[in-house]
C-alpha positions, 0 to 999 in steps of 0.5 A: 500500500505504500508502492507508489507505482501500485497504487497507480495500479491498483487506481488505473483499475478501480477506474475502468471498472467503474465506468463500465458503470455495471448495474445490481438489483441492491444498494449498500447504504452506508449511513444505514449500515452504520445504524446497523452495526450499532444496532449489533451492541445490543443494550452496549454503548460505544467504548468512545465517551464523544460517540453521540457527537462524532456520529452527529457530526459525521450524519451532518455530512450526508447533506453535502453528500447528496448534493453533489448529485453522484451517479450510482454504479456497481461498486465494490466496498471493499476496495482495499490494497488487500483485495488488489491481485498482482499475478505475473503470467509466463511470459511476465506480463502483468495483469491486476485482479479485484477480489472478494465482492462481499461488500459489492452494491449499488454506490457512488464508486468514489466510496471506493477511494474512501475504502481504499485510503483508510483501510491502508491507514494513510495520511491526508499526504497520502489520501490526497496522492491516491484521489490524484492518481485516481483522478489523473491530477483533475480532482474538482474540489467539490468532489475532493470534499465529498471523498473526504465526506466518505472518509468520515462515514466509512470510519465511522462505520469499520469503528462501529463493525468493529466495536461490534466484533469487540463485544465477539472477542476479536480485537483490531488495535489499532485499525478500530481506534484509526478508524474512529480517528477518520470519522472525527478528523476527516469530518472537519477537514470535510467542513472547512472544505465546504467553507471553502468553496 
């Protein structure tokens, strides 16, 4: 995840798969599966004293989010490095693969930048490289935003998924408090963004 020429990879065909623009008969809704996963802790609160405020601030960017008019297509949800399948063919040609389609609905594809970054656990340096890189340098403000929107949310909903595996017993150290960090940073860089522009 930190190979810059990968990414660019990896990139290149998070792209074309999304503008083949495929169709499916259901959606993934992010915002109502993080009040699934919540949901999940029973008669539990969240182990975050600010969890109330964190999660208000992150619904008041769905706002924005709609605003910005974004065409569905099918997309992948899980678009982590992980999920990027580098194979090497006799000849040493080169072709990269997207696997495990879980998570796969109905989506603006630009979640997929989102689910990407975060799980690699990046810096904005580097969220900013992989919107470049996805974009080819021509990355609209407002659509910079809206990722960093995303950003936000999609924290907030691996934190509250894995709040609810904690109850299970499995721990994700730091993974889980990064992406509770995600839905309280990237909710206010998202904001100023907005004041911006």
């Amino acid at each position: 995840p930190m190979d810059q020429t990968d990414i660019r990879k990896c990139m290149t065909l998070l792209n074309t798969f999304h503008r083949q623009k495929l169709v499916v008969d259901h959606e993934f809704d992010i915002f109502g599966q993080i009040q699934f996963y919540e949901s999940l802790w029973g008669q539990n609160s969240s182990s975050y004293p600010d969890y109330e405020q964190t999660k208000k601030n992150v619904f008041s960017l769905q706002p924005y989010i709609e605003m910005q008019h974004s065409q569905k297509t099918l997309t992948h949800l899980d678009a982590v490095p992980d999920n990027f399948l580098f194979v090497k063919s006799a000849d040493n040609t080169e072709t990269v693969h997207l696997i495990d389609w879980e998570y796969a609905g109905m989506q603006d594809p630009h979640v997929d930048i989102a689910m990407f970054c975060i799980y690699a656990m990046y810096d904005r340096e580097m969220i900013d490289f992989v919107i470049d890189t996805y974009f080819q340098g021509n990355c609209p403000d407002n659509i910079r935003i809206k990722i960093y929107c995303y950003i936000s949310a999609c924290g907030l909903l691996w934190s509250n998924w894995c709040e609810y595996k904690q109850q299970l017993g499995v721990e994700f150290g730091e993974y889980s408090l990064r992406q509770y960090r995600y839905a309280k940073v990237y909710c206010q860089i998202a904001k100023k963004g907005m004041d911006s522009i």
